[in-house]
FIPA-917398 format. One line per field, with one value per residue (C-alpha): y negated, x, z; residue in three letters; residue number from 1. Coordinates in steps of 0.2 Angstrom, whole numbers. Layout:
py	[Y_...]
px	[X_...]
pz	[Z_...]
code	[ALA_...]
pos	[NUM_...]
This chain:
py	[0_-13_-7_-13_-27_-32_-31_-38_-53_-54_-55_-40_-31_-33_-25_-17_-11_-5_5_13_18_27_36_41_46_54_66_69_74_87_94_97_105_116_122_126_137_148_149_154_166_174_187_190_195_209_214_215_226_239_241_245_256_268_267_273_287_291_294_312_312_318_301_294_285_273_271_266_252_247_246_234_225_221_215_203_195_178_172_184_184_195_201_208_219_228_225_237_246_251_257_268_276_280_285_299_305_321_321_327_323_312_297_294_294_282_271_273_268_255_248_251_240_226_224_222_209_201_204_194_181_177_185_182_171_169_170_168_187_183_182_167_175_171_193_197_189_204_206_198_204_191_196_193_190_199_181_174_158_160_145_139_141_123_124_137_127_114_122_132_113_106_121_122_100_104_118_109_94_92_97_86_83_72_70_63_61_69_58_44_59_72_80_82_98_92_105_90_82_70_78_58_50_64_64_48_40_47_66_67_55_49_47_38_51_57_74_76_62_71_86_76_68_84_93_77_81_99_99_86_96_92_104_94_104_91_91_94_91_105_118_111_96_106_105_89_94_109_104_98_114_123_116_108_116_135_136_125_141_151_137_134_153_150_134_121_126_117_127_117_123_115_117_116_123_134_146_144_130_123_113_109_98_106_125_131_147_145_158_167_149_146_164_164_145_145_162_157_152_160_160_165_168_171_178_165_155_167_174_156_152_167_164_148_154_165_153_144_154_158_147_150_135_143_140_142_142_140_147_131_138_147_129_131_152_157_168_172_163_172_169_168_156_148_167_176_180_188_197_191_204_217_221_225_237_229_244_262_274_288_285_269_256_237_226_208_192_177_173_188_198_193_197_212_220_216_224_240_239_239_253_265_265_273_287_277_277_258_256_238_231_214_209_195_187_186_182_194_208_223_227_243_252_252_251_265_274_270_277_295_295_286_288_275_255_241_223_207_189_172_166_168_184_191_180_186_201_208_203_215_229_227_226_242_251_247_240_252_267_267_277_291_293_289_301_284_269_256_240_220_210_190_172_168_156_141_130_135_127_114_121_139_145_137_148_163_165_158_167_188_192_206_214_212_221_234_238_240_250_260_263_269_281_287_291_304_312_309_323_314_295_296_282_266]
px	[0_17_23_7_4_22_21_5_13_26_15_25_9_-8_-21_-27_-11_-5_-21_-20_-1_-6_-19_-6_6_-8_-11_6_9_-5_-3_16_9_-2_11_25_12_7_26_25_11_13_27_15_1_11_18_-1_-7_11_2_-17_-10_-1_-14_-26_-14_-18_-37_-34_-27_-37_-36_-47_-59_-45_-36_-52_-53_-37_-38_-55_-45_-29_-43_-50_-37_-38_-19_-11_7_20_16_1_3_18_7_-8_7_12_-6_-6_10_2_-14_-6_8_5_4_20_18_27_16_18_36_36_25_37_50_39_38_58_60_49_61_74_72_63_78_87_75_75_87_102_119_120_139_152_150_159_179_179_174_186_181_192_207_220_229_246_254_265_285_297_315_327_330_313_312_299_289_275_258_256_272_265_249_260_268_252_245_262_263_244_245_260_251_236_234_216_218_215_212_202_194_195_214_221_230_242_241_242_227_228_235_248_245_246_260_270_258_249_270_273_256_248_231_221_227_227_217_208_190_178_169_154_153_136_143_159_153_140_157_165_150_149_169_167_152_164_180_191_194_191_198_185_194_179_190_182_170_158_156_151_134_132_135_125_110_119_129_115_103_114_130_125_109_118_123_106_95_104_106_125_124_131_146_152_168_169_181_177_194_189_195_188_188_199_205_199_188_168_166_181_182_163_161_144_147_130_123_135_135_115_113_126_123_130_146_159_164_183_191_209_216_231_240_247_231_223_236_233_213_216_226_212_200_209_207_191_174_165_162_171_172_189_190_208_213_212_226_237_247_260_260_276_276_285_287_281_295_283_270_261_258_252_233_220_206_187_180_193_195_215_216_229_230_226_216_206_195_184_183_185_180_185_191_199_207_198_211_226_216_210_227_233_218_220_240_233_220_233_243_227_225_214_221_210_209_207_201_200_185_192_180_162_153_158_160_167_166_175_168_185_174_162_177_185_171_170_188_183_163_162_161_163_159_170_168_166_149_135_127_117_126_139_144_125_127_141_134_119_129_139_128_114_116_133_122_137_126_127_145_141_142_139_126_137_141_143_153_152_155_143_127_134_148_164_168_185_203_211_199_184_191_193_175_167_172_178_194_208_201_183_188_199_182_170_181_186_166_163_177_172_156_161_176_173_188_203_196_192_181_190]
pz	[0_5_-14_-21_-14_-15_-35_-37_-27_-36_-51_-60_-68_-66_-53_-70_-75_-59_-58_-75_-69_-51_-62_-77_-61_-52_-64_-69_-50_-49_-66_-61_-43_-54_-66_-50_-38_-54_-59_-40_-42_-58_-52_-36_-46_-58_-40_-35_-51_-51_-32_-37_-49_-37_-25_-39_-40_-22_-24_-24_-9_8_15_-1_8_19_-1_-7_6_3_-14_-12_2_-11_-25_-13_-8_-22_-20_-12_-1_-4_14_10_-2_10_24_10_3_23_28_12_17_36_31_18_30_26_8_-1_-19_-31_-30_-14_-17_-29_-17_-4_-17_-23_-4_-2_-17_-12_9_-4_-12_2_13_-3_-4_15_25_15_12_32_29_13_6_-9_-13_-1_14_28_30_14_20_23_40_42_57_64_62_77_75_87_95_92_103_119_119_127_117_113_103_92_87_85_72_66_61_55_43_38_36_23_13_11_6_8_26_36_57_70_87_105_106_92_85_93_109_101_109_129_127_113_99_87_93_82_67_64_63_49_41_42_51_38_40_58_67_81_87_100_112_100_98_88_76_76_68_58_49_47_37_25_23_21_9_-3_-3_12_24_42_59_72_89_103_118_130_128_140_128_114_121_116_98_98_90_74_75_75_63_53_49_55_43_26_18_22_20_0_-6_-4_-16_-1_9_24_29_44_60_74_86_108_123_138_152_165_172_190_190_187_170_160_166_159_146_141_128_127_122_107_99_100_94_80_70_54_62_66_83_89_106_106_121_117_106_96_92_90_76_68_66_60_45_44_42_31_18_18_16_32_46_65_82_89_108_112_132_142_154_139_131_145_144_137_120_107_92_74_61_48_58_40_34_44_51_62_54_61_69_75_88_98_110_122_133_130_144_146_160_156_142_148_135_138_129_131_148_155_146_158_174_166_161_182_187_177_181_199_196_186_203_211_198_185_167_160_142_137_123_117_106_96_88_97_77_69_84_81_63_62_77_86_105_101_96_112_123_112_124_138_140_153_146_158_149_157_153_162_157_168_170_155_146_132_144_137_120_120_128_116_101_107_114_103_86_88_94_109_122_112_120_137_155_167_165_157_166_165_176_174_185_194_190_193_186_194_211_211_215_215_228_219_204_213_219_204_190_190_200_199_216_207_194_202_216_201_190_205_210_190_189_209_203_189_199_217_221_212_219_236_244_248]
code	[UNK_UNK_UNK_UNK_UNK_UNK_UNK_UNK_UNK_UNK_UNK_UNK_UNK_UNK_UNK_UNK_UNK_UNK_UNK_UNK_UNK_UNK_UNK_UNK_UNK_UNK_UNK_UNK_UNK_UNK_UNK_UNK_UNK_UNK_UNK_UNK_UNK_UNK_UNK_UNK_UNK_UNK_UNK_UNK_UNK_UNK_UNK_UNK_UNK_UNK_UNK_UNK_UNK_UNK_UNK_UNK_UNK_UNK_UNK_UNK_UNK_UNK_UNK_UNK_UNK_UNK_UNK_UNK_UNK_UNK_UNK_UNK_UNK_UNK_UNK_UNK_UNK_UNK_UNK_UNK_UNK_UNK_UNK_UNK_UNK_UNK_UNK_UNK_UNK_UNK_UNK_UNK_UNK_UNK_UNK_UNK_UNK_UNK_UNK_UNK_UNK_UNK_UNK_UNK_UNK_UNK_UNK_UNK_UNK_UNK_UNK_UNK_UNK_UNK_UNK_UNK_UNK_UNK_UNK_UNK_UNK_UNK_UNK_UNK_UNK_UNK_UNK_UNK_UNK_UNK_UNK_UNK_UNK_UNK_UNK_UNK_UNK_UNK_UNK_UNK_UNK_UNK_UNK_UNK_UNK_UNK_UNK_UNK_UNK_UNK_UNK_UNK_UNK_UNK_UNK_UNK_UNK_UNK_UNK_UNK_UNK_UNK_UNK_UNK_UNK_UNK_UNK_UNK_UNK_UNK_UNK_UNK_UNK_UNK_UNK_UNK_UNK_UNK_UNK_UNK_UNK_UNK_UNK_UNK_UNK_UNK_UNK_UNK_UNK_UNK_UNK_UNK_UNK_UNK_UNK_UNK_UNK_UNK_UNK_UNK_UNK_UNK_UNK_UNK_UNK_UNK_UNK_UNK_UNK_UNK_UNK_UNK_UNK_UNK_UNK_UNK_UNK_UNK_UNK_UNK_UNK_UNK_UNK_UNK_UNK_UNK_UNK_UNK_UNK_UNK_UNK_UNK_UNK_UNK_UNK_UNK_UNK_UNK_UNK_UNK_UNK_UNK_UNK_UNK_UNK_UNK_UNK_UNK_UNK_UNK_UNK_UNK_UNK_UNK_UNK_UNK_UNK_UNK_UNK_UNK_UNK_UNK_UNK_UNK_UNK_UNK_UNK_UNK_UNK_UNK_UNK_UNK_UNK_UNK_UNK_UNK_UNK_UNK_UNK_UNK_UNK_UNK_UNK_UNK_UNK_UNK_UNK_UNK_UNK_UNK_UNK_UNK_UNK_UNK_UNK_UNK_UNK_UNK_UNK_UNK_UNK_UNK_UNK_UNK_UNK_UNK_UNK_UNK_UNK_UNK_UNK_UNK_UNK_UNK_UNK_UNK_UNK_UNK_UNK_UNK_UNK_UNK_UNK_UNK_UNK_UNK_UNK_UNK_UNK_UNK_UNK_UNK_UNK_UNK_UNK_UNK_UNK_UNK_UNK_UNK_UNK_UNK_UNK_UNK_UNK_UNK_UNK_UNK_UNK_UNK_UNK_UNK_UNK_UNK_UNK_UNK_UNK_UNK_UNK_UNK_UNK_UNK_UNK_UNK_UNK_UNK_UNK_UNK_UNK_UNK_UNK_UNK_UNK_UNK_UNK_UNK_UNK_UNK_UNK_UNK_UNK_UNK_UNK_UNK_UNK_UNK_UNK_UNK_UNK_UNK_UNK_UNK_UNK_UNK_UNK_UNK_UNK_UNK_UNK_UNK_UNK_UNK_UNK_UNK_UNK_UNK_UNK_UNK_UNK_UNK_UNK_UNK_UNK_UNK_UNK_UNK_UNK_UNK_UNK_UNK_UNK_UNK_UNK_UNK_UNK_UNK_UNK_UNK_UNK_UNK_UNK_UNK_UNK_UNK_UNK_UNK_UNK_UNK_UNK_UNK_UNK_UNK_UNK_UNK_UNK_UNK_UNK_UNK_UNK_UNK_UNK_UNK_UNK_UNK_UNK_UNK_UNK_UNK_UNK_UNK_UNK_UNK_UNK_UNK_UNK_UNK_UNK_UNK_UNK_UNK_UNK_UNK_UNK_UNK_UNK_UNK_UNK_UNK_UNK_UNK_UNK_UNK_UNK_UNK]
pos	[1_2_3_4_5_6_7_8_9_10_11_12_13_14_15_16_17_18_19_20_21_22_23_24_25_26_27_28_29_30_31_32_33_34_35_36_37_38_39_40_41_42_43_44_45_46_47_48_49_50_51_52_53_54_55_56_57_58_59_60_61_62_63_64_65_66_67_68_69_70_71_72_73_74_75_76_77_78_79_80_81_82_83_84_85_86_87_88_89_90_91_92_93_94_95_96_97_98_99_100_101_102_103_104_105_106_107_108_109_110_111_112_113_114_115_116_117_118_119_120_121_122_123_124_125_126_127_128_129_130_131_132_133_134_135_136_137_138_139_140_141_142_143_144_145_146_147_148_149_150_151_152_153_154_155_156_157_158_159_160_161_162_163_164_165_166_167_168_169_170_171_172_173_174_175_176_177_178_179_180_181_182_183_184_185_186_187_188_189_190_191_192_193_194_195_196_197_198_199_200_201_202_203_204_205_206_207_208_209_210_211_212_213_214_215_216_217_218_219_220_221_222_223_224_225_226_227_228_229_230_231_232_233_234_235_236_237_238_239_240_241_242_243_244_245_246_247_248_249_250_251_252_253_254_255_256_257_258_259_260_261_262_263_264_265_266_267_268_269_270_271_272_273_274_275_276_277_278_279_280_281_282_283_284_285_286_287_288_289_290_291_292_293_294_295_296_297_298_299_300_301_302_303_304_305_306_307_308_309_310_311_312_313_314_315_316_317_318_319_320_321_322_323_324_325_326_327_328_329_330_331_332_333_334_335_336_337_338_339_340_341_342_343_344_345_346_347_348_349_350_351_352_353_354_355_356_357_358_359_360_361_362_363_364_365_366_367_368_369_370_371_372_373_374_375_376_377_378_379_380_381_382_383_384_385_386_387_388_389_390_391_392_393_394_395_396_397_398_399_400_401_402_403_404_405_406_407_408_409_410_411_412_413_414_415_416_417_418_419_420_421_422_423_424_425_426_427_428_429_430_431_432_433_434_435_436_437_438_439_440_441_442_443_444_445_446_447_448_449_450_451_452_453_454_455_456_457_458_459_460_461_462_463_464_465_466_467_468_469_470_471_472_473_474_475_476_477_478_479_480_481_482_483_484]
């Protein structure tokens, strides 16, 4: 109504004019939303006739009279969904569940062709599945020199970037006190001297706006690492994660890509604001993201060559207390990589399966150091990646040895510890292989209170570990552990 009245003030057209131009466009508009809901509809239609044809073939059938209705209902229906016709299709298989012939197999094919292609249509192109996926890049292991330098884990990121900021030139890297600093941690450290403001750069305190500016990058052809300084403040990016950069390549059948790695930090540390690992929260908010947990900053380096070469946005939590850890530096740093979704077994055992990630790593391999001097042999197994989790099966395999599974993390209970017990036991058909109910042990549900001792009750401890694993192995040989 503003438009009109603006044109007829401005004397453009005449009120005669302008009302033979909404008609014209009028028209136009609704002749062009006819012809696109046929277009729609056409394919539906034959769809709807190749299913009236073999359910006329089931009239001889000794459930005749429930076809019959079937068949009326699917000639009713006057612009029939897809949905029906497997909802009809579905009743016609359970109503002739006893009949054998061949054309109730070729309605069951009929219906096994049609969750295909709706599976395509919408449940596909969550992830990269093509030559870009960041799950086709091959393994690297790192090499070690004989007198490979031990450094502390900020020097190997430090490094990571300088390499990764020299190999790619459309790299580039920002966030709260990236640049002049170096971030807090100093895994960038000099990198904004060598490459410039516009390579490496710093940002105000906006997450949301942060990740906002790195899709807009990602989807023109740069390759943006956005710096969130702590994984508590991911939160307040978590809704454009989620609906924004998490669903572009589902939402466009692969034809937009944000390959955007979003770089944090986590776990432990001591204190309220900066030591949270509200893990269960990311992996079930940002499905279309990768999410990657690096027990340290070896590993972390490794992911993000990874990632690098491949076209899939990630998360890549960084051990909060692991820059100042000493570890060995890879002499071939730039090269090599982590594989998503494998997971490394860190420790071999017989008796029970822990399966851990992260910070949790370190504590779990004293506690099962511990436990091995009381008779328990621990395998321990670190997941990796939480999205993907486990691709090859390497925890099932694990518990076909051990057939007891405890599950370790730092989130709150029923947090990630249950995801990975479902996606074992479950979706990995894990229970099969199991003589004791399997177990989860987390932090407790609350942030973690200040200081070493604040740490210590808050979040699983060595002596945790060591009395739960103790109580599981007890229970299947109370003869060879006796009760503490």
């Amino acid at each position: 109504r503003k438009m009109r009245e603006w044109v007829l003030g401005e004397r453009l057209v005449s009120a005669k004019e302008l009302d033979a131009i909404e008609e014209e466009e009028t028209a136009r508009v609704q002749e062009a939303k006819e012809r696109a809901w046929q277009a729609y509809l056409a394919p539906i239609l034959v769809e709807r006739e190749e299913l009236s044809t073999r359910l006329a073939a089931l009239s001889h059938s000794a459930a005749n009279g429930r076809i019959t209705g079937l068949q009326d209902e699917l000639g009713r229906l006057p612009q029939p969904f897809r949905r029906d016709l497997v909802r009809i299709a579905s009743e016609a298989i359970y109503s002739t569940r006893g009949d054998r012939g061949d054309e109730r197999a070729r309605l069951i094919d009929w219906r096994r062709a049609q969750q295909r292609a709706g599976s395509e249509r919408y449940a596909s192109d969550l992830h990269s599945d093509g030559a870009g996926s960041a799950l086709h890049v091959p393994e690297i292991e790192p090499i070690y020199a004989i007198d490979a330098a031990n450094v502390r884990g900020f020097e190997i990121l430090n490094a990571a970037f300088d390499a990764a900021l020299a190999r790619y030139p459309e790299l580039v890297a920002f966030g709260e006190d990236l640049g002049k600093l170096g971030d807090v941690n100093q895994g960038f450290s000099g990198l904004q001297e060598k490459y410039g403001e516009l390579r490496v750069g710093d940002t105000g305190i906006r997450e949301a706006t942060l990740v906002g500016q790195a899709i807009g990058m990602a989807m023109r052809g740069i390759r943006p690492i956005v710096e969130i300084q702590y994984l508590d403040y991911v939160l307040y990016a978590l809704q454009i994660l989620s609906d924004d950069l998490a669903t572009l390549r589902y939402r466009s059948k692969s034809g937009q890509k944000a390959p955007v790695i979003v770089r944090t930090r986590g776990h432990r540390l001591e204190g309220i604001w900066h030591s949270g690992s509200p893990m269960a929260g990311v992996i079930n908010l940002l499905r279309g993201i990768w999410v990657c947990v690096p027990r340290d900053m070896t590993r972390a380096a490794g992911m993000y060559n990874t990632l690098l070469r491949g076209d899939d946005p990630a998360l890549v939590v960084e051990v909060l207390n692991g820059y100042r850890a000493r570890e060995a530096m890879p002499s071939n740093l730039a090269e090599f990589t982590v594989p998503l979704g494998m997971p490394e077994v860190l420790r071999a055992g017989t008796d029970l399966t822990l399966v851990t990630y992260g910070a949790c790593c370190r504590i779990a391999l004293e506690a099962a150091d511990l436990l091995a001097q009381y008779g328990a042999d621990i395998e321990v197994i670190d997941v990796q990646t939480l999205l993907p989790f486990d691709r090859p099966g390497r925890i099932v395999d694990s518990l076909r040895k051990t057939a007891r599974a405890l599950f370790l993390d730092e989130d709150v209970p029923g947090g990630a510890t249950a995801y990975m017990m479902q996606r074992t036991l479950d979706t990995g058909d894990g229970w099969r292989w199991l003589d004791s109910p399997p177990r989860c042990l987390a932090a407790q549900p609350h942030r973690p209170a200040y200081g070493s001792d604040g740490d210590y009750w808050s979040k699983p401890n060595r002596e945790q570990i060591f009395e739960v694993v103790y109580e599981m192995v007890r229970e299947a040989d109370p003869g060879r552990f006796v009760a503490l």
